[in-house]
C-alpha positions as CSV (number, residue, x, y, z in Angstrom):
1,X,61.4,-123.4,-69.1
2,X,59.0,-124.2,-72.0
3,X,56.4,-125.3,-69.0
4,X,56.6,-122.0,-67.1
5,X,56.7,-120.3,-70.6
6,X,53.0,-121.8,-71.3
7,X,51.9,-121.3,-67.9
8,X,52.6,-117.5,-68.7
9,X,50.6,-117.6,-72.0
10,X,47.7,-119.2,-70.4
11,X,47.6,-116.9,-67.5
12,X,47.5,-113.8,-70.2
13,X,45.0,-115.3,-72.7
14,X,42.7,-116.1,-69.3
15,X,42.5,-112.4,-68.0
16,X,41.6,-112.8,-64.3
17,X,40.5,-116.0,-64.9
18,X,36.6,-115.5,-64.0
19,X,34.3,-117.5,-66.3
20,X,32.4,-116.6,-69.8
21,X,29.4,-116.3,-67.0
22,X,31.0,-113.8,-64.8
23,X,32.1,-111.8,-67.7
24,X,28.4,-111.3,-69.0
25,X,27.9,-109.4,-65.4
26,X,30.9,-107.4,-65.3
27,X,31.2,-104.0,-66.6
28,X,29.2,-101.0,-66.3
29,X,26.5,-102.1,-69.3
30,X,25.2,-105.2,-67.2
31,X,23.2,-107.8,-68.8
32,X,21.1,-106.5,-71.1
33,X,18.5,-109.8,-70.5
34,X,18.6,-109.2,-66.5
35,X,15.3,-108.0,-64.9
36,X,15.3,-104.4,-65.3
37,X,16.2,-102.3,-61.7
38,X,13.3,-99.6,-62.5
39,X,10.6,-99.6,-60.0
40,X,7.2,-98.5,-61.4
41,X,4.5,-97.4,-59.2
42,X,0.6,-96.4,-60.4
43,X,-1.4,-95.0,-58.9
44,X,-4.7,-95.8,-58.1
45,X,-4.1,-99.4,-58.1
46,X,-5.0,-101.3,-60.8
47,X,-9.2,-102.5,-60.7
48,X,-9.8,-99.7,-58.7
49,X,-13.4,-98.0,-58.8
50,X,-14.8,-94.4,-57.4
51,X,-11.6,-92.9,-58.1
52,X,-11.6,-89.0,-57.7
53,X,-11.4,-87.1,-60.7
54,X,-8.3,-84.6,-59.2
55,X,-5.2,-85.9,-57.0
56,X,-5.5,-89.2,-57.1
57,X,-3.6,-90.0,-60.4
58,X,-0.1,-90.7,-60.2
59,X,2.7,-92.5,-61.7
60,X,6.5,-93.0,-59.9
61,X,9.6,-94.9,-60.6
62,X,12.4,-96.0,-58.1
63,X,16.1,-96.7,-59.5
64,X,15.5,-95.0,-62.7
65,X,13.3,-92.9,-64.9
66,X,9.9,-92.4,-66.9
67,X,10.4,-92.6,-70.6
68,X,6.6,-92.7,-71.9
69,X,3.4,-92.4,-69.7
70,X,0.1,-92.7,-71.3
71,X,-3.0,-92.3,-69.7
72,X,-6.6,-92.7,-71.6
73,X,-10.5,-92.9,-71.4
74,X,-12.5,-95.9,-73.4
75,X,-13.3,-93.9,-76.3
76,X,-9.2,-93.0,-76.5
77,X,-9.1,-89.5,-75.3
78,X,-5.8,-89.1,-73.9
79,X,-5.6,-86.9,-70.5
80,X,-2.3,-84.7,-70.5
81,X,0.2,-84.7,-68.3
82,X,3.8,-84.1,-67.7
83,X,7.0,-86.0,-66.7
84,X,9.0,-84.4,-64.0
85,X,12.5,-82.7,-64.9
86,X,14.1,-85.4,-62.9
87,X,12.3,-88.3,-64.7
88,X,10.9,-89.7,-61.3
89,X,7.4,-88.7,-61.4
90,X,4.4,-87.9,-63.9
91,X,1.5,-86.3,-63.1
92,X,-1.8,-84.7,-65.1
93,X,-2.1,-81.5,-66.2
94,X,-5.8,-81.1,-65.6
95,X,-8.8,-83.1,-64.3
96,X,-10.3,-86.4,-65.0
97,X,-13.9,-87.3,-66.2
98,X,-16.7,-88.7,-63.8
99,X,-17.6,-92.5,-64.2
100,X,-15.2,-92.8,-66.5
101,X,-12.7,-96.1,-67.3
102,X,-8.9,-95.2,-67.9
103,X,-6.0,-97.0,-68.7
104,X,-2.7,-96.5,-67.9
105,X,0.6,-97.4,-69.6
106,X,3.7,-96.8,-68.1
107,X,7.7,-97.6,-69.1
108,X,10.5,-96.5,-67.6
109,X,14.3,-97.6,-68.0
110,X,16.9,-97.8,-65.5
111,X,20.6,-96.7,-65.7
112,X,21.5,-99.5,-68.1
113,X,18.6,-98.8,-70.5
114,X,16.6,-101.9,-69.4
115,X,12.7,-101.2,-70.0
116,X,10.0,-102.0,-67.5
117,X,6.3,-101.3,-68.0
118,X,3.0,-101.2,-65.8
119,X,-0.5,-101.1,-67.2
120,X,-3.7,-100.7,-65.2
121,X,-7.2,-99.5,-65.3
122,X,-9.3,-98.2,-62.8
123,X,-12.8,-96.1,-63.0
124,X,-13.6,-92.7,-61.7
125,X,-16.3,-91.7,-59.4
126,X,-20.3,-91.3,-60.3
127,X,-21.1,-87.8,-58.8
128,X,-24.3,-87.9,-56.8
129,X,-24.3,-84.2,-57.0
130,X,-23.7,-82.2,-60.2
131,X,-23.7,-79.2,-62.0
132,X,-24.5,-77.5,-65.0
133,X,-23.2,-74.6,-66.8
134,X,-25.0,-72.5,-69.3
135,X,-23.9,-70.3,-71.9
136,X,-24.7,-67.2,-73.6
137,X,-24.5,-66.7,-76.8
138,X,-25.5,-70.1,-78.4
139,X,-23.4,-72.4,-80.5
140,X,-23.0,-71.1,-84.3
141,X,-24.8,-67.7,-83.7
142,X,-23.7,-64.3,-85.0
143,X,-23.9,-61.7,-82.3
144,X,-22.2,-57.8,-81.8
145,X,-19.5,-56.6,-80.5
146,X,-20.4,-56.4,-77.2
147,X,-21.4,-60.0,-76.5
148,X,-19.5,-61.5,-73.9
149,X,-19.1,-65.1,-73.4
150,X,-21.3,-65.3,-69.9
151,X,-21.8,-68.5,-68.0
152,X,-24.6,-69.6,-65.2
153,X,-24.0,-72.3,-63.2
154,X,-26.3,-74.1,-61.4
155,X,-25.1,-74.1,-58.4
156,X,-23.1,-71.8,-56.6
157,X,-19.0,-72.3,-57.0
158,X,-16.8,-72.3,-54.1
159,X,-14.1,-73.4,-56.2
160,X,-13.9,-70.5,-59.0
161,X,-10.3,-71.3,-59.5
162,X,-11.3,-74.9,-60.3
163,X,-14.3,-74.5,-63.0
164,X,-12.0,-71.0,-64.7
165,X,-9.2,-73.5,-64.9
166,X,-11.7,-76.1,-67.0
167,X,-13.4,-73.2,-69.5
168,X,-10.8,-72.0,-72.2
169,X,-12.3,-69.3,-74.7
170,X,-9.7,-68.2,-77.6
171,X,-10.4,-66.0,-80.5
172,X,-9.1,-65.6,-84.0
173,X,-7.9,-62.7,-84.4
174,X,-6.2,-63.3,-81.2
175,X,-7.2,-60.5,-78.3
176,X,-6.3,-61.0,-74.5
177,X,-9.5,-62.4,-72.8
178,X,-10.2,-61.9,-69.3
179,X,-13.2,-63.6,-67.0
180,X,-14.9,-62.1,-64.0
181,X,-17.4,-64.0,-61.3
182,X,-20.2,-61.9,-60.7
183,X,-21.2,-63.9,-57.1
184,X,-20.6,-67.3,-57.1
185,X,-22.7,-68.7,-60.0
186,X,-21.9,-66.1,-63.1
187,X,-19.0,-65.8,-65.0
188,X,-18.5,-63.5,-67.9
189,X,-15.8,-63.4,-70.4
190,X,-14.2,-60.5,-72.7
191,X,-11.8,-58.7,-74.0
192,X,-11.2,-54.8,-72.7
193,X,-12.6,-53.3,-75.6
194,X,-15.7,-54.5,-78.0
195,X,-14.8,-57.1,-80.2
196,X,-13.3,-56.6,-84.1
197,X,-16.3,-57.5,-86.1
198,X,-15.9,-60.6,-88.2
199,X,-13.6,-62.4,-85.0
200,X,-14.4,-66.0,-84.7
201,X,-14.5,-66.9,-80.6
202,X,-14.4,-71.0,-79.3
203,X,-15.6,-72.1,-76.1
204,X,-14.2,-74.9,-74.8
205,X,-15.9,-76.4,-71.6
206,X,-14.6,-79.2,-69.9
207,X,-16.5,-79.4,-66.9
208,X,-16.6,-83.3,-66.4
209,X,-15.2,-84.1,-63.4
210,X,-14.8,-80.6,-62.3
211,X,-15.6,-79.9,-58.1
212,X,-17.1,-76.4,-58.2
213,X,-17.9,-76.8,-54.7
214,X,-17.6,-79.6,-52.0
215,X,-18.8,-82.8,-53.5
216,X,-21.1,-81.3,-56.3
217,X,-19.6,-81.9,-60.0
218,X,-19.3,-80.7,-63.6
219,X,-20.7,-83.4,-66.5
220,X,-20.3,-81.3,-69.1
221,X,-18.3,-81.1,-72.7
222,X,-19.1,-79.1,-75.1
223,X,-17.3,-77.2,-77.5
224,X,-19.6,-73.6,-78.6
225,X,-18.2,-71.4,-81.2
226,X,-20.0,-68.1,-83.0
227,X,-18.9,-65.1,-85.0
228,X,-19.0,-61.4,-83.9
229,X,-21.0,-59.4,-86.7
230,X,-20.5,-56.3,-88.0
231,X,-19.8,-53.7,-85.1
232,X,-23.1,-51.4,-84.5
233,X,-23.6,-49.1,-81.9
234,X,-26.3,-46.8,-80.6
235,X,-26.3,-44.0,-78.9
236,X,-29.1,-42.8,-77.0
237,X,-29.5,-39.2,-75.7
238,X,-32.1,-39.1,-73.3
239,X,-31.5,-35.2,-73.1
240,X,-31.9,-34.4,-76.7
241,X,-34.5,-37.4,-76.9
242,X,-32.5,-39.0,-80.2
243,X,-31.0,-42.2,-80.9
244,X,-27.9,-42.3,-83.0
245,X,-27.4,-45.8,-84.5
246,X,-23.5,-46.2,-85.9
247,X,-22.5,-49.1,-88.0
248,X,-19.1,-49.8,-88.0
249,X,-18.4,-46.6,-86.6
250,X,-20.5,-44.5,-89.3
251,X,-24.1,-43.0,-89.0
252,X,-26.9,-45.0,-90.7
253,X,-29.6,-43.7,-89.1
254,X,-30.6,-41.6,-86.1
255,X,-34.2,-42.0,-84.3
256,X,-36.7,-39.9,-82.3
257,X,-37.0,-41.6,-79.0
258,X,-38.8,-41.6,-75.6
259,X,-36.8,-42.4,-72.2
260,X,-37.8,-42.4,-68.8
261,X,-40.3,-40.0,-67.3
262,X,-38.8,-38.2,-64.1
263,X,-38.6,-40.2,-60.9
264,X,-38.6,-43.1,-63.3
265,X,-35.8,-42.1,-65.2
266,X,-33.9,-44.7,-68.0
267,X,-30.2,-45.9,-66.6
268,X,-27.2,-44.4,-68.0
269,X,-24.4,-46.7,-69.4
270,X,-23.7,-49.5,-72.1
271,X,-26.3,-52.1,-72.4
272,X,-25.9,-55.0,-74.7
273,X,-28.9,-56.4,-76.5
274,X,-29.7,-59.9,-74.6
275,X,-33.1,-60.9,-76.0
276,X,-35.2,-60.0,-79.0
277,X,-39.0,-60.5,-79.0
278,X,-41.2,-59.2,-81.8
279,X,-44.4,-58.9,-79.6
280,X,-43.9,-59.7,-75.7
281,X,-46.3,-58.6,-72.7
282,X,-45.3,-56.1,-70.0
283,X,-46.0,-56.0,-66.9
284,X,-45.1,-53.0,-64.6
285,X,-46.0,-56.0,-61.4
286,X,-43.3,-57.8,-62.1
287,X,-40.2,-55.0,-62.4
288,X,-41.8,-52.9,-59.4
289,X,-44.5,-50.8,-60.9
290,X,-47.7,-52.3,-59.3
291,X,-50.4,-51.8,-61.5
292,X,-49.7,-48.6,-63.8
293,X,-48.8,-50.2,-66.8
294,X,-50.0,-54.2,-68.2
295,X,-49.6,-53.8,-71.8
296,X,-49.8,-57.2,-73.3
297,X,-48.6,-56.7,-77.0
298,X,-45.5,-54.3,-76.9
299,X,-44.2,-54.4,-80.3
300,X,-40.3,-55.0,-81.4
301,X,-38.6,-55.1,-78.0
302,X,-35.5,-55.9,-76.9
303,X,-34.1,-56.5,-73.4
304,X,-31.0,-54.3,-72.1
305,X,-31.2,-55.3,-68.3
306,X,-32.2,-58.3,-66.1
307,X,-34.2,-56.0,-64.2
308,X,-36.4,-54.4,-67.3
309,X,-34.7,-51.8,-69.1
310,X,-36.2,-52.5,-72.5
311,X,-35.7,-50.5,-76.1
312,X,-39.0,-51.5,-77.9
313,X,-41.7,-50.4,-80.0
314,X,-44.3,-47.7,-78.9
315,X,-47.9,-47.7,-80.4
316,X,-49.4,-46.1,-77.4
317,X,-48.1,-42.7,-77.5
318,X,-48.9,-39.7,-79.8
319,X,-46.3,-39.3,-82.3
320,X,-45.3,-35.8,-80.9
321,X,-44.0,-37.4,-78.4
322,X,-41.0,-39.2,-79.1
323,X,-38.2,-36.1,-80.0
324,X,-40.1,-34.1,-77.3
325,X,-41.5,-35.8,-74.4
326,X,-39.3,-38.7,-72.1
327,X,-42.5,-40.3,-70.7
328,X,-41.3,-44.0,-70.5
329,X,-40.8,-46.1,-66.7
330,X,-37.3,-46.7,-67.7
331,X,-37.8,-48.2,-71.1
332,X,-36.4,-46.8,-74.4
333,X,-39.1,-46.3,-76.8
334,X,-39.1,-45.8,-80.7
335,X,-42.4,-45.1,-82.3
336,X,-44.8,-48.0,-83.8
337,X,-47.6,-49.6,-84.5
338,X,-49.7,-52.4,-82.8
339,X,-48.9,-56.1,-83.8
340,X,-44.7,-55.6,-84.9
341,X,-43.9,-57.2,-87.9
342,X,-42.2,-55.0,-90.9
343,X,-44.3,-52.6,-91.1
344,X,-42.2,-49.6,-92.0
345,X,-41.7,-47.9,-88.4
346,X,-38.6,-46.6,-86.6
347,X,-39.4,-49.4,-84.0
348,X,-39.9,-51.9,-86.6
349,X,-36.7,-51.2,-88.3
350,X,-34.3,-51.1,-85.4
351,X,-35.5,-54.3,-84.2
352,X,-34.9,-55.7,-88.4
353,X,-31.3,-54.2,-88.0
354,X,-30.2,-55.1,-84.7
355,X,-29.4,-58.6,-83.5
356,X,-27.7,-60.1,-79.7
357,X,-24.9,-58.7,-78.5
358,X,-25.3,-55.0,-80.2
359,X,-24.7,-52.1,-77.6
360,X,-27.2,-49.7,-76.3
361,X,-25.5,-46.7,-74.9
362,X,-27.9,-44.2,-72.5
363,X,-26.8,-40.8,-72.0
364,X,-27.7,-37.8,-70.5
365,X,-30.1,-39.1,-68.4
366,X,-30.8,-37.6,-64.6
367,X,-30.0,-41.9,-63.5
368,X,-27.1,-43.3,-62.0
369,X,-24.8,-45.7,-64.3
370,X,-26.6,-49.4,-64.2
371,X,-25.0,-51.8,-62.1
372,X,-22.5,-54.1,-64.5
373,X,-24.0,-57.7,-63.6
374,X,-27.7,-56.3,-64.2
375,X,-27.6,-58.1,-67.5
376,X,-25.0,-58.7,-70.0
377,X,-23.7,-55.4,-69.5
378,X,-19.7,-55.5,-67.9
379,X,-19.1,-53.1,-70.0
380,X,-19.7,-50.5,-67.3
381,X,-16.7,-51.4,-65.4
382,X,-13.1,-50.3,-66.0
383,X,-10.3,-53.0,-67.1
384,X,-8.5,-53.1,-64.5
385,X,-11.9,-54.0,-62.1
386,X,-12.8,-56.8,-64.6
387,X,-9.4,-58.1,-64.1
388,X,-9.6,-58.0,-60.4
389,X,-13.1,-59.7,-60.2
């Protein structure tokens, strides 16, 4: 009886009898010091060279989930990216440089909290083909409020949504921005009205590794920033042969002026100050003229249009003619003197108070509305067309 009796006791103090061994196994936390189940996979591979810059980065686990992916260059710029709502996969949120090293560090845990990790490093591709984009206006420059961000590339884009995707432009005060291609190497960037003077505007490009077209790359970074001035605008009647110039929405000054002659009339339409040169050579050869005009010291001139439309000094012609007479090939002119500088005159002091990105606006002239992408001048087209472009 006392026998069976301790038979009983050790039968209960022993459980199911398995050993110390088995019991570390058993239950539903495992063994914490057992190889982890998680599966990592990176990819590329680690070593790997001539990687491409988009779709070829990629981390996965099997039998469990990501719990920290971090993905680098040499000089420790990290590349973002996100893990998937089920934990299984991470994957960038934008592009990657050219002939660039990265590492990558991966952990994931799997349903008993056991880590594993993967490291590797591989190098991205060395573009044989590249392009460049250029911007208007320059780093740390004031400009008006009608100076849009405008980027040339060069080379055409066949991937627009691509390179749009790798330029961010943000402004402080905040205003909705909105880019438009003008053919497949120009794109602009506003807002739908002029910009608030004083507005502080950041252009970020990050065109490194960026496939505007098949096989042909971006290798730029470059951060550009400038200020919009204060808010002057000037309005040119070609009928009444003035020029009212409004600063910040008042009247400082308004100018006798000369437009275009008939048959070679001025275009109608906001223009936006591109260029400023305080004595520059025209040519009427090189915008169509043939010979009728090479005048090789125009004073205080300012480009409005790719194609020529200038607002500048005039020396040449008799004073009674500007207020009276539009006798111009398509240019704006304000009355002057030979050789620019400050020398007192109407021409002399628009070009003292104007600077990039001020708008030119033509009225009243027998011309048809100039074309939006002759010069920096989108302006002319409605909202809801820059948006569609």
């Amino acid at each position: 009886m006392a026998l069976g009796t301790l038979l009983a006791l050790t039968t209960a103090c022993g459980g199911d009898g398995g050993s110390d061994d088995d019991k570390k196994g058993g239950g539903s936390g495992g063994d914490k010091n057992a190889p982890s189940q998680a599966v990592l996979t990176l990819a590329p591979k680690d070593g790997a060279a001539d990687v491409a810059t988009r779709g070829a980065l990629k981390v996965a686990v099997a039998k469990g989930t990501l719990t920290s992916v971090k993905v680098a260059d040499s000089k420790g710029r990290k590349v973002a990216g996100k893990i998937s709502a089920d934990g299984r996969s991470w994957t960038p949120s934008t592009h990657l440089g050219t002939a660039t090293e990265y590492t990558v560090d991966a952990v994931a845990k799997d349903a008993d909290g056991r880590q594993a990790a993967r490291h590797a490093t591989f190098t991205t591709l060395s573009p044989k083909n590249t392009f460049t984009g250029f911007f208007t206006p320059e780093d740390g420059s004031t400009v008006g409020v009608g100076m849009p961000v405008s980027l040339r590339f060069s080379r055409g884009i066949t991937d627009p949504a691509a390179v749009e995707k790798a330029v961010s432009v943000t402004a402080e005060p905040a205003v909705p921005l909105e880019g438009h291609w003008f053919g497949n190497d120009r794109l602009d960037i506003r807002p739908e009205k002029y910009w608030a003077p004083g507005t502080k505007v950041t252009v970020k490009l990050a065109l490194d590794g960026v496939e505007g077209r098949p096989g042909v790359y971006g290798t730029q970074r470059k951060t550009v920033r400038f200020t919009i001035g204060r808010g002057q605008v000037s309005v040119v009647d070609a009928k009444a042969k003035t020029m009212t110039v409004k600063r910040n929405g008042k009247v400082v000054k308004t100018i006798p002026i000369t437009s275009g002659a008939p048959g070679t009339e001025t275009y109608n339409g906001q223009m936006v100050i591109s260029e400023k040169h305080e004595v520059t050579r025209m040519n009427g050869a090189t915008v169509g003229f043939g010979g009728e005009y090479d005048i090789k010291d125009v004073p205080h001139a300012m480009r409005l249009s790719t194609s020529g439309t200038f607002i500048h000094g005039n020396y040449w012609a008799g004073a009674s003619t500007f207020g009276s007479v539009n006798a111009s090939h398509g240019c704006v002119g304000l009355q002057d003197v030979r050789g620019g500088g400050d020398n007192g005159s109407p021409g002399a002091w628009f070009f003292k108070n104007s600077i990039l990105g001020d708008v030119v606006v033509v009225k009243n002239s027998n011309d048809s509305t100039i074309q939006p992408e002759n010069g920096l001048n989108g302006w002319n087209m409605s909202w809801q067309e820059w948006k569609a472009g």
